[in-house]
C-alpha positions in Angstrom: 57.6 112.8 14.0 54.3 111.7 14.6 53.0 114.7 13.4 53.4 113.7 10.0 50.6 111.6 9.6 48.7 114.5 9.3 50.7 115.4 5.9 52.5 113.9 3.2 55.5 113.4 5.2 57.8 115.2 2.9 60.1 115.8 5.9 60.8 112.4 6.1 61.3 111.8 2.8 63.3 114.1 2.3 65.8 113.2 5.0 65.8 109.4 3.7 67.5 110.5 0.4 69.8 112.3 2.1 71.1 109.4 3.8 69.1 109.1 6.9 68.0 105.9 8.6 64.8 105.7 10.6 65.0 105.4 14.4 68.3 106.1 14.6 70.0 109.7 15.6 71.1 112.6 13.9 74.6 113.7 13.8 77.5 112.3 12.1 77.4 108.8 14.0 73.7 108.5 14.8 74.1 108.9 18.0 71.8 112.1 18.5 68.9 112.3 20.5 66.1 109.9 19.0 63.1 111.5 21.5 62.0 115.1 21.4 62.9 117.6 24.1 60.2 117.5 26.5 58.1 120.5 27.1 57.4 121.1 30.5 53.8 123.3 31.6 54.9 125.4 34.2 52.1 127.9 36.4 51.7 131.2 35.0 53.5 133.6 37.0 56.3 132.3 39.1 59.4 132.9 39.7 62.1 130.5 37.7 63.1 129.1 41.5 59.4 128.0 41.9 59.3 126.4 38.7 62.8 124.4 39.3 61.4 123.5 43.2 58.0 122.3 41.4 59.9 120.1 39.3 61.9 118.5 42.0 58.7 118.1 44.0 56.6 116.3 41.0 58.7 113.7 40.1 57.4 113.5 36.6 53.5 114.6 37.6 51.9 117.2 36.0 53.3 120.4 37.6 50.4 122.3 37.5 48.5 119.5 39.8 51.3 119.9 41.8 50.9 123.4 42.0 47.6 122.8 43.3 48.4 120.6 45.6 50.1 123.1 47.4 47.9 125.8 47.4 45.2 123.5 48.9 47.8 122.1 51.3 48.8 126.5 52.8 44.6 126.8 52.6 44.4 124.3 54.8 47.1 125.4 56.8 45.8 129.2 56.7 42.3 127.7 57.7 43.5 126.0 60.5 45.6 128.6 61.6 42.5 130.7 61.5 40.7 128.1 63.5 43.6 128.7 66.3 43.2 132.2 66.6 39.5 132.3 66.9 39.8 129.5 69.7 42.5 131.4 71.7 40.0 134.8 71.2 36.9 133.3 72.3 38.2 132.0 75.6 37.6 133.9 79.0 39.6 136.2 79.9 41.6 135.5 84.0 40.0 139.0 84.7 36.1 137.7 83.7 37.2 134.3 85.6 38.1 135.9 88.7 35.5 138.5 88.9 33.0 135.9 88.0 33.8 133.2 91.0 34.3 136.3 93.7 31.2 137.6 92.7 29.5 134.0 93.0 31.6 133.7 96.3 30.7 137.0 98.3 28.4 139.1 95.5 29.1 141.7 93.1 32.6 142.9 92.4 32.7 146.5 92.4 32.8 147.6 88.5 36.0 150.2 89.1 37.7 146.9 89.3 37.1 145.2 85.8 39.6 148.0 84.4 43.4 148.5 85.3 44.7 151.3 87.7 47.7 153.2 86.8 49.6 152.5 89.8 48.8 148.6 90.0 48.3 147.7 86.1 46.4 144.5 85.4 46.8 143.3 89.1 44.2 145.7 90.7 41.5 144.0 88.0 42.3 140.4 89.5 42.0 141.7 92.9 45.3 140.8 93.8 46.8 144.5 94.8 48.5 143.7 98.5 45.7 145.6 100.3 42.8 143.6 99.3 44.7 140.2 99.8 45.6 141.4 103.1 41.8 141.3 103.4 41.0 138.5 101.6 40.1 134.9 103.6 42.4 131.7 103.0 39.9 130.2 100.9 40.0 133.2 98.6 43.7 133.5 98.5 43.6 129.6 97.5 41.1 130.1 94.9 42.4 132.7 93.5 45.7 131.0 93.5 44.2 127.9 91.9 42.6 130.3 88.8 45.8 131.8 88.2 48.0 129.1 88.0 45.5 127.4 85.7 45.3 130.0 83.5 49.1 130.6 82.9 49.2 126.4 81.8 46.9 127.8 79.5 48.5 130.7 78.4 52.2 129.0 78.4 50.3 126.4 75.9 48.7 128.9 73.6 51.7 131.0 73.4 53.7 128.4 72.3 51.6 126.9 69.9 51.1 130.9 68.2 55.0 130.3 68.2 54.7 126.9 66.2 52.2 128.7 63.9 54.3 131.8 63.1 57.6 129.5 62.1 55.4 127.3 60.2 54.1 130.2 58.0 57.8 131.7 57.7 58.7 128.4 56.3 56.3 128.9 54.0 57.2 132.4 52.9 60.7 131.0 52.7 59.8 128.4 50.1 56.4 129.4 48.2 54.7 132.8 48.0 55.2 135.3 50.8 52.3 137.3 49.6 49.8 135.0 50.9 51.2 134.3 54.4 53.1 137.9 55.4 49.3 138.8 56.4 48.3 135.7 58.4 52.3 135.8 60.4 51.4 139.8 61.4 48.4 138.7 62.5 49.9 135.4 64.5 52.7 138.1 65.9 50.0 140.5 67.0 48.2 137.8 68.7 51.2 136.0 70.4 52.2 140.0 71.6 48.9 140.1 73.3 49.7 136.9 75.2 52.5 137.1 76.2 51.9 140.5 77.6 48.8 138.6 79.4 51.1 135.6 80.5 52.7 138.4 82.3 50.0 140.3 84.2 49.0 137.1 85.5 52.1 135.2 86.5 52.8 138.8 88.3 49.4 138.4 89.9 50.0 134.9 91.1 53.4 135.6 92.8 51.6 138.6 94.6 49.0 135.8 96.1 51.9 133.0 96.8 53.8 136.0 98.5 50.6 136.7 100.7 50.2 133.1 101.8 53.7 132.9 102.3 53.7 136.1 104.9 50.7 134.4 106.7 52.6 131.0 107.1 55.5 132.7 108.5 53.8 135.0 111.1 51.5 131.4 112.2 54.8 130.4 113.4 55.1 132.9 115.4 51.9 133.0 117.3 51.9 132.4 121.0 49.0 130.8 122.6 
């Protein structure tokens, strides 16, 4: 090999008296392999099914680019992921929404009614429980209407991209390393549990305000003047 430049290249010598004629194979018909077996880096540990997937993915580049290639490419996913969450966290809650336009509408809302009742859950907090929309004017029911219909778009949209995020990081556990991502998908499940319990509160809330203005347009049809 080339390596023996570097002695006296007895090896080679050696093999020419016994018969041996250079560049062609080994073996009884010279038809053995000519070039070396190549040696192939792989990262430092992995599993032997990571190493055989890097090699399919390189296609003869340096594995260990490759490698980090992919770690930059989950960190960027991770990242954004991350950027997700805090955008779904920092947006108002339907309870601040609603308390904040009545209170602009017609003054303070009372403070026992930023937290749930036991009887009503989440409902009472939106001012939707059946004997304060019996109260409330038809501008109110519609606004209130409006609000929560907006926000269940909303919540429809982030619940279903929290989906999207919590397959793509399974797929990721499937096929790189699971220790990185088992944390971020507990974290995408606890948030989509969250909303989806929210999603609920308020689509019950908005059928309690349809079902109000529905019982006012049926008894207008019966009023006699």
């Amino acid at each position: 090999g080339q390596w023996e430049k570097h002695t006296k290249g007895i090896g080679s010598l050696l093999m020419l008296k016994m018969g041996y004629i250079a560049g062609a194979g080994l073996g009884k018909d010279g038809k053995g392999r000519v070039e070396p077996v190549p040696a192939y880096l792989y990262p430092a540990g992995v599993s032997l099914d990571r190493c055989m997937e890097l090699r399919e993915r390189s296609g003869g580049e340096d594995m260990l680019q490759v490698e980090k290639r992919l770690q930059k490419q989950q960190q960027k996913q991770e990242h954004r992921i991350q950027r997700e969450e805090q955008k779904l966290s920092s947006q108002t809650s339907v309870f601040d929404i609603i308390n904040n336009k009545l209170a602009g509408a017609g003054g303070e809302v009372p403070k026992s009614q930023n937290k749930s009742s036991s009887s009503d859950g989440a409902s009472d907090a939106l001012n939707v429980c059946r004997q304060h929309l019996q109260k409330d004017t038809s501008k109110t029911l519609n606004m209130k209407g409006y609000q929560l219909g907006t926000r269940v778009r909303t919540l429809e949209k982030e619940v279903q991209q929290l989906v999207q995020s919590r397959d793509r990081q399974r797929e990721l556990i499937r096929s790189g390393k699971p220790g990185q991502c088992d944390a971020t998908v507990a974290k995408i499940e606890a948030n989509l549990k969250q909303k989806q319990l929210e999603l609920k509160d308020v689509r019950t809330a908005e059928d309690r305000v349809y079902s109000e203005q529905s019982t006012r347009r049926e008894k207008k049809k019966y009023v006699v003047f």
